[in-house]
C-alpha positions, 0 to 999 in steps of 0.5 A: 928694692926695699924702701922705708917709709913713716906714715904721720896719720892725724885723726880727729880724736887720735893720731898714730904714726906708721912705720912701712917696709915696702918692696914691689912684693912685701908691705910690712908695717909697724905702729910705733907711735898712738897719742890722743888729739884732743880740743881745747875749749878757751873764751873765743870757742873750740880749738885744736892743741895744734902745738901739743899735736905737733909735739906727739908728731916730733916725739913719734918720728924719733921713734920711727927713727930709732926703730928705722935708721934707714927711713926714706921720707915722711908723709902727713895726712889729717881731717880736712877744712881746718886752719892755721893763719900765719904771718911769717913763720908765725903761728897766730893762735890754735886753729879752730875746731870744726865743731865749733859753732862760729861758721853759722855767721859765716854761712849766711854771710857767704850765701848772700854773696855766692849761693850754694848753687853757684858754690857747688858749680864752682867747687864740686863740694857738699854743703858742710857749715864748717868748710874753710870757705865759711870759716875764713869768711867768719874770720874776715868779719871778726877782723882776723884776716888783716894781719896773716900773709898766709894759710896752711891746713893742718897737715900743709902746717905740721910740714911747714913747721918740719921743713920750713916750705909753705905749700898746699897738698892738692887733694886737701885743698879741694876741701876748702871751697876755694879750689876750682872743680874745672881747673884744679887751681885756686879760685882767686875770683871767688876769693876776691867776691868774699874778700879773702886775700888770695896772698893767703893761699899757698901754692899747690903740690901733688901726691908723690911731690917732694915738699922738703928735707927737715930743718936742722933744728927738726933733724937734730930733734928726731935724729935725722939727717936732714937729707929726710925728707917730707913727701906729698901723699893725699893729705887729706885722710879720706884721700890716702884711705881710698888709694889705700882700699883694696877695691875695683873702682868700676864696681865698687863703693868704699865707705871710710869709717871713723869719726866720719864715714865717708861714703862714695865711689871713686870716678875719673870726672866729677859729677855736677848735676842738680840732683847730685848737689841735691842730694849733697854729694861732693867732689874732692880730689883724690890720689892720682887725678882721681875724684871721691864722689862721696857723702858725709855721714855722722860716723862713730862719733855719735857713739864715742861721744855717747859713751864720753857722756856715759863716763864722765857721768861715772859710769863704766863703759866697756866698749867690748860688752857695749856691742855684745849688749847691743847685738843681743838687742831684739827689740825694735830700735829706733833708726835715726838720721845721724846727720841731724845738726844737733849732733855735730857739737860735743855734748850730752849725745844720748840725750841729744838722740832721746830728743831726736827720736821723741821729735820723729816719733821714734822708739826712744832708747833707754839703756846703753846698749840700746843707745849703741844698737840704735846708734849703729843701725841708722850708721847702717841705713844712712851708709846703704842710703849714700851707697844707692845714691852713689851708684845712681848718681854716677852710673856705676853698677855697684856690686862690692862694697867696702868698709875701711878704718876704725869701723872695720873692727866693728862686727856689728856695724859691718854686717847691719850694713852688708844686711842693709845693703844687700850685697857683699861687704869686705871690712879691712884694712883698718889702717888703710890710710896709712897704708894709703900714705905709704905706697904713695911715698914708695911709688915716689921713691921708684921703689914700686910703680905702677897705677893706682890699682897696681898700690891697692893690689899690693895692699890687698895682698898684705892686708886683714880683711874680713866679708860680710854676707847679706843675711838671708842671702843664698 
């Protein structure tokens, strides 16, 4: 048995749509659609073109569905934590950017309430200042929160606007802050403590759960049928690109390398102990009932940012000879913490970095390519560094690592961290999240079955990956 699937990917900075041919012993797949996801910056702050992006959506599915007639369902998966406000079936305004700098207000405001110790009782999550629990509290103060009757995440929006059904995909939800660690429901108390309407908050639905077929006006736009329909996968990125990791979950960390690297092992009960909350681990919903115990690092945003700088100075940056230049580097660079605060907002990041570094005592860069080398070795520190503490804090005996997305086409970055952590690392597949999507669809469908593993094995055995040795190693 043979099904068809497309895979909606929305990425941070870019989104892409996936079309898979999947049988229980072939995983086939095409992109048959790339466009860039780019903020806009209005009077009121950072926004995402939420509208624009909806339209790449459209334009994609309608080749997905020239080049697959046959195709099954559609899943969605995007970045976490942002939000659009509804009232009835209208949008209110482009949702905000994470990287907007409204959330400091609603941190302060919120810890005064609930402290972070209780926060992370109640929800399992790191502190990040832009988790959707500080941005609504910011939005309740600016008197945002009196006329909606509702809220959807970002993918939660796009199939709301492809079917018309209003729902939460549940490994997305866990991302807000309002999502109870214990029962995996809402937490309508804490909710009712920060004064956000619990009416706002959509019912939850599972991976592998139906949400709907396309609405007529979406089917004829397409070329669909409305019997098309729209299933849960794990919207939330990082989930669906760790049901896509080829890995043995009793011995190994993943890291989800993007814009983000998202660092971590995946475990069956989640961890809440003062020194995890300590050290900012979270616990967030994975595929399956599963937990991605993870840490947030800066990701390849320190150097696509960068290089943005760099060319809207005038300068032509060739991202190739970038890190050709940077693995030549054999001076001593400095090693940073990429998750300083100053580096979260768009801007002048090389400069941002030189400051960084002249306040730490550090070597400070002064060419591109020693930028890119520094950039990527204190990637490679800070991902060895999550790595340990991922193993101690769960107790999972770590003996493979592996590095998926984007950042698995980065030779330099991949074997910088298999050096700095000592054990091997396997890079691949760059397109896991996608793959991820779509063996959750086709399990759905009843065109494969099996557990969790049993998906990653097929996806291993159909899959580029590329390992890494420790240099210096036997």
């Amino acid at each position: 048995m043979t099904g068809t699937f497309a895979a909606v990917d929305l990425g941070a900075s870019s989104g892409r749509i996936v079309v898979g041919e999947v049988s229980p012993n072939s995983l086939v797949t095409q992109v048959v659609a790339r466009f860039p996801n780019q903020s806009i910056r209005t009077i009121d702050g950072l926004h995402w073109n939420i509208t624009g992006l909806f339209q790449y959506v459209l334009d994609g599915l309608a080749g997905a569905i020239r080049s697959a007639p046959d195709l099954t369902s559609v899943g969605i998966d995007s970045w976490a934590v942002d939000y659009g406000l509804l009232r009835g079936d209208r949008l209110l305004g482009e949702p905000f950017h994470y990287r907007d700098d409204r959330t400091t207000r609603g941190v302060e405001a919120t810890h005064a309430i609930v402290p972070f110790a209780e926060l992370h009782e109640r929800n399992g999550l790191q502190f990040l200042p832009f988790t959707s629990i500080y941005q609504l509290v910011v939005d309740r103060l600016d008197g945002m929160l009196a006329g909606p009757d509702g809220l959807l995440l970002i993918p939660d929006l796009i199939g709301f606007w492809l079917t018309g059904r209003r729902a939460a995909e549940r490994t997305n939800a866990s991302t807000t802050g309002l999502l109870n660690i214990a029962t995996g429901s809402w937490d309508h108390e804490l909710a009712r403590r920060l004064d956000i309407s619990g009416g706002l908050l959509p019912d939850l639905i599972d991976p592998g759960q139906s949400l709907a077929g396309l609405t007529p006006d979406v089917a004829a736009s397409v070329g669909a049928t409305a019997s098309l329909r729209v299933v849960a996968v794990g919207s939330h990125d990082t989930a669906s690109a760790v049901a896509g990791v080829p890995m043995d979950p009793s011995n190994a960390a993943f890291i989800s390398c993007g814009t983000w690297g998202l660092v971590g092992v995946e475990i069956e009960r989640p961890v809440l102990t003062t020194e995890s909350r300590q050290a900012n681990f979270t616990n967030e919903a994975g595929v399956d009932g599963r937990v991605r115990f993870l840490r947030n690092v800066m990701g390849l945003w320190l150097l696509s940012e960068s290089v943005r700088g760099w060319q809207s100075a005038g300068d032509s940056v060739d991202l190739a000879a970038l890190l050709d230049a940077a693995a030549a580097v054999d001076a001593p660079v400095a090693v940073f913490d990429p998750n300083d605060p100053a580096f979260l907002q768009p801007g002048d990041m090389p400069s941002r970095i030189a400051a960084h570094c002249e306040r730490h005592s550090l070597v400070v860069p002064h060419s591109p390519a020693e930028f890119a080398r520094s950039i990527l070795e204190s990637l490679a520190s800070a991902f060895a560094e999550s790595v340990r503490l991922a193993a101690e804090l769960s107790g999972r005996d770590v003996t493979m690592v592996h590095l998926v997305g984007g950042g698995a086409q980065n030779e330099l970055l991949c074997q910088l961290t298999a050096d700095r952590i000592g054990t091997t690392l396997v890079a691949g597949p760059v397109e896991a999240t996608a793959l991820g999507n779509l063996v959750v669809q086709a399990r759905a469908a009843g065109v494969i079955d099996g557990d969790l593993e049993s998906l990653r094995a097929l996806i291993g055995r159909h899959s580029e990956i590329r390992r890494y040795s420790p240099r210096g190693a036997p």
